[in-house]
DSSP file (Angstrom, degrees, kcal/mol; ACC not computed):
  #  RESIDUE AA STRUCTURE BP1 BP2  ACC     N-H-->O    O-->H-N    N-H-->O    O-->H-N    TCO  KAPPA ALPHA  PHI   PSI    X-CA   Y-CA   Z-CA
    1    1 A X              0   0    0      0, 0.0     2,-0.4     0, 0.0     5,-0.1   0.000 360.0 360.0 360.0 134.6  116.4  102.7   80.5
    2    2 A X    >   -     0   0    0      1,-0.1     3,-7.5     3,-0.1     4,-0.3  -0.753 360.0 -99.7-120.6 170.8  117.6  103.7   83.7
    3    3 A X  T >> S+     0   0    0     -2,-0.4     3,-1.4     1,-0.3     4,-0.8   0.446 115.6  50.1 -23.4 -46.0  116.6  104.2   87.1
    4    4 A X  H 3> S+     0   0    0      1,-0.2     4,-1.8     2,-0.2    -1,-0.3   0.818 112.6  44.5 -76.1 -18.5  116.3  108.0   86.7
    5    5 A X  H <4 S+     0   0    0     -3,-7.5    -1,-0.2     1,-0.3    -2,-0.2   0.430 102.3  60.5-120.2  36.0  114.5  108.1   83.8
    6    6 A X  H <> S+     0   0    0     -3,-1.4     4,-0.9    -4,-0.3    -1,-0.3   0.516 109.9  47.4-100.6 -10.3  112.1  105.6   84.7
    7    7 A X  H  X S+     0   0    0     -4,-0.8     4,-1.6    -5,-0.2    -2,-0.2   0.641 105.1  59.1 -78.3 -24.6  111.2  108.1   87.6
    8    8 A X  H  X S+     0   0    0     -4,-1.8     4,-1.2     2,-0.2     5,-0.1   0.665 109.7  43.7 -59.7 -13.9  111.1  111.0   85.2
    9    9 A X  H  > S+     0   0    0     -5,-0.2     4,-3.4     3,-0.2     5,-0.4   0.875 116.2  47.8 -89.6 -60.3  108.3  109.0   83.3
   10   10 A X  H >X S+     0   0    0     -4,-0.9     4,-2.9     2,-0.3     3,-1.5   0.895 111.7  49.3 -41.9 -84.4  106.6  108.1   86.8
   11   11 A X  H 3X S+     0   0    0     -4,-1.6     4,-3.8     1,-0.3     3,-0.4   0.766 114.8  45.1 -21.9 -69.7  106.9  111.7   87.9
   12   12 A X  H 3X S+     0   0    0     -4,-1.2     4,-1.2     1,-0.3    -1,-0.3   0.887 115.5  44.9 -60.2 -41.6  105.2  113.2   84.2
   13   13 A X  H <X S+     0   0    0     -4,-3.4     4,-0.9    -3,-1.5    -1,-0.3   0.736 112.1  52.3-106.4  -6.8  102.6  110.8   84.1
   14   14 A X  H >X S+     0   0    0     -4,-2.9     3,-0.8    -5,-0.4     4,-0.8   0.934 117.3  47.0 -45.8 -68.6  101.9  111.5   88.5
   15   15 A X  H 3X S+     0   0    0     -4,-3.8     4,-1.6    -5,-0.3    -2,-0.2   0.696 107.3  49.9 -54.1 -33.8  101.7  115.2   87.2
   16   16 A X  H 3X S+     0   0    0     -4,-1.2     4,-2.0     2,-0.2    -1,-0.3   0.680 117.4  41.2 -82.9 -31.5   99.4  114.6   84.2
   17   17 A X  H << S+     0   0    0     -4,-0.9    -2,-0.2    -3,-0.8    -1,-0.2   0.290 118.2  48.6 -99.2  23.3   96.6  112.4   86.7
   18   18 A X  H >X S+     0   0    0     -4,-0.8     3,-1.0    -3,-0.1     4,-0.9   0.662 118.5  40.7 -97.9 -82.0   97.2  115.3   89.5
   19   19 A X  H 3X S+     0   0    0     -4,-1.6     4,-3.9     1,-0.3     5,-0.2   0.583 121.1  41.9 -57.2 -55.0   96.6  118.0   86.6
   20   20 A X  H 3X S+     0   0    0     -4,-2.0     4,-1.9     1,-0.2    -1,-0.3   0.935 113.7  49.7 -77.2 -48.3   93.6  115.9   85.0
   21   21 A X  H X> S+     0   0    0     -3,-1.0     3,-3.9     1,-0.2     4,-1.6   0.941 118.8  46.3 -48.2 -72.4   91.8  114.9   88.6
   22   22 A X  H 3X S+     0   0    0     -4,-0.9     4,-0.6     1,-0.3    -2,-0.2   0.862 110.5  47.0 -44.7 -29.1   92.2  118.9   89.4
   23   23 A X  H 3X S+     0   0    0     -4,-3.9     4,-0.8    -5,-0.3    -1,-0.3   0.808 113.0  53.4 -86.6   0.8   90.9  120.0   86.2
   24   24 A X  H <X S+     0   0    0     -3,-3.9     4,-1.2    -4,-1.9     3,-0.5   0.921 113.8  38.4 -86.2 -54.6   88.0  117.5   86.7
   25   25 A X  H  X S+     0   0    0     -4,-1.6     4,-0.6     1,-0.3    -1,-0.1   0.402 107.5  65.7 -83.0  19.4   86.9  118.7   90.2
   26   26 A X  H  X S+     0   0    0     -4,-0.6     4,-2.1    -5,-0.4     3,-0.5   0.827 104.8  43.2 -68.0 -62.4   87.5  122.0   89.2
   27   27 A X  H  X S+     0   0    0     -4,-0.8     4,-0.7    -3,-0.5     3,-0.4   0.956 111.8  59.5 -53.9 -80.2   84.6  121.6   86.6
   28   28 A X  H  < S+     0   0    0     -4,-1.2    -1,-0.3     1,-0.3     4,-0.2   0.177 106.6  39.6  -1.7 -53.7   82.7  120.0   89.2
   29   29 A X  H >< S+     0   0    0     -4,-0.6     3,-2.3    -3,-0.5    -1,-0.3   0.909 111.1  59.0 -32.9 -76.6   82.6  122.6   91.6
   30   30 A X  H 3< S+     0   0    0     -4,-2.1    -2,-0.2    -3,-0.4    -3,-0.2   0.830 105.2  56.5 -26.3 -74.7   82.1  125.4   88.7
   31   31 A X  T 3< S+     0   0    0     -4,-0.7     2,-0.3    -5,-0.0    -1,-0.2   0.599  94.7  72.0 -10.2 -49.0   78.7  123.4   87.7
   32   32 A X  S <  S-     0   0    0     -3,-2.3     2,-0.1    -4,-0.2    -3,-0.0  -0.550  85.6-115.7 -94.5 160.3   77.2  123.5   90.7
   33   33 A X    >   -     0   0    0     -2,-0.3     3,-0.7     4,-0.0    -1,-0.1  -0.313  37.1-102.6 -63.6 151.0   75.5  127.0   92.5
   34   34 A X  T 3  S+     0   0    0      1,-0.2    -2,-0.0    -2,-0.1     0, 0.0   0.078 117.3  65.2 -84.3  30.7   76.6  128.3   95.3
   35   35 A X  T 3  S+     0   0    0      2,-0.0    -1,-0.2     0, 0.0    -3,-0.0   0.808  83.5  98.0 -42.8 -74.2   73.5  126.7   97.5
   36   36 A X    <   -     0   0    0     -3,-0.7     2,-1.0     1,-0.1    -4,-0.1   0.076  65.7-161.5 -71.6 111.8   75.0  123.6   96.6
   37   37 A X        +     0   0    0      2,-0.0     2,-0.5     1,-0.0    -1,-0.1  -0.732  10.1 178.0 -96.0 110.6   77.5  122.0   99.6
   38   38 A X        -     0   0    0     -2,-1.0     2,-1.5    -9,-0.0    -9,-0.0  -0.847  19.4-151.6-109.7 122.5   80.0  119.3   98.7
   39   39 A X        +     0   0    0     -2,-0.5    -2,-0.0     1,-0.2    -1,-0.0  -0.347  31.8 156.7 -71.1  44.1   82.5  117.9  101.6
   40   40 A X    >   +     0   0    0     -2,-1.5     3,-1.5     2,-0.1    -1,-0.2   0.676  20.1 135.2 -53.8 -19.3   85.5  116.9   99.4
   41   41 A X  T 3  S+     0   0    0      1,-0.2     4,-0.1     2,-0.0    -2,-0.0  -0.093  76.8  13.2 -48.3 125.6   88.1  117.1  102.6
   42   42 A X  T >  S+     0   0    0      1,-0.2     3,-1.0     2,-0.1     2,-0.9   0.377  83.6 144.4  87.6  -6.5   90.3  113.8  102.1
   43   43 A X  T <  S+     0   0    0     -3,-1.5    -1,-0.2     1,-0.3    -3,-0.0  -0.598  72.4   1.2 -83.2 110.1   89.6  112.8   99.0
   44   44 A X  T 3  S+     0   0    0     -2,-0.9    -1,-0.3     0, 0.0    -2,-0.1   0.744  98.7 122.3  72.5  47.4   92.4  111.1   96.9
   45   45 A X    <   +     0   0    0     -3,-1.0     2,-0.2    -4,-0.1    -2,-0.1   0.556  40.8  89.1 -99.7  -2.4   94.4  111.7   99.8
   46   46 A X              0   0    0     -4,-0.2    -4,-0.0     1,-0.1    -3,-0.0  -0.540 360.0 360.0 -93.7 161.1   95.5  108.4  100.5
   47   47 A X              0   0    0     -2,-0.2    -1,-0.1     0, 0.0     0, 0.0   0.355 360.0 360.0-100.0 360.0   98.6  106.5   99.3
């Protein structure tokens, strides 16, 4: 395989654990009442 489409693979499976982490703290948020305060700022920001 070469270089470009071992970064197309990289790239689709980045995009599939962006999509899945967003659709997780998506639920997460939905769950909770609006009372409820969560601080997320920064989180899975790092490299």
């Amino acid at each position: 395989m070469n270089g470009e489409g071992e970064a197309s693979v990289v790239n689709a499976v980045r995009k599939e654990q962006f999509q899945f982490c967003y659709d997780c703290l998506l639920e997460y948020v939905n769950t909770h009442d609006g009372n409820t305060y969560c601080n997320i700022q920064g989180v899975g920001l790092r490299q």
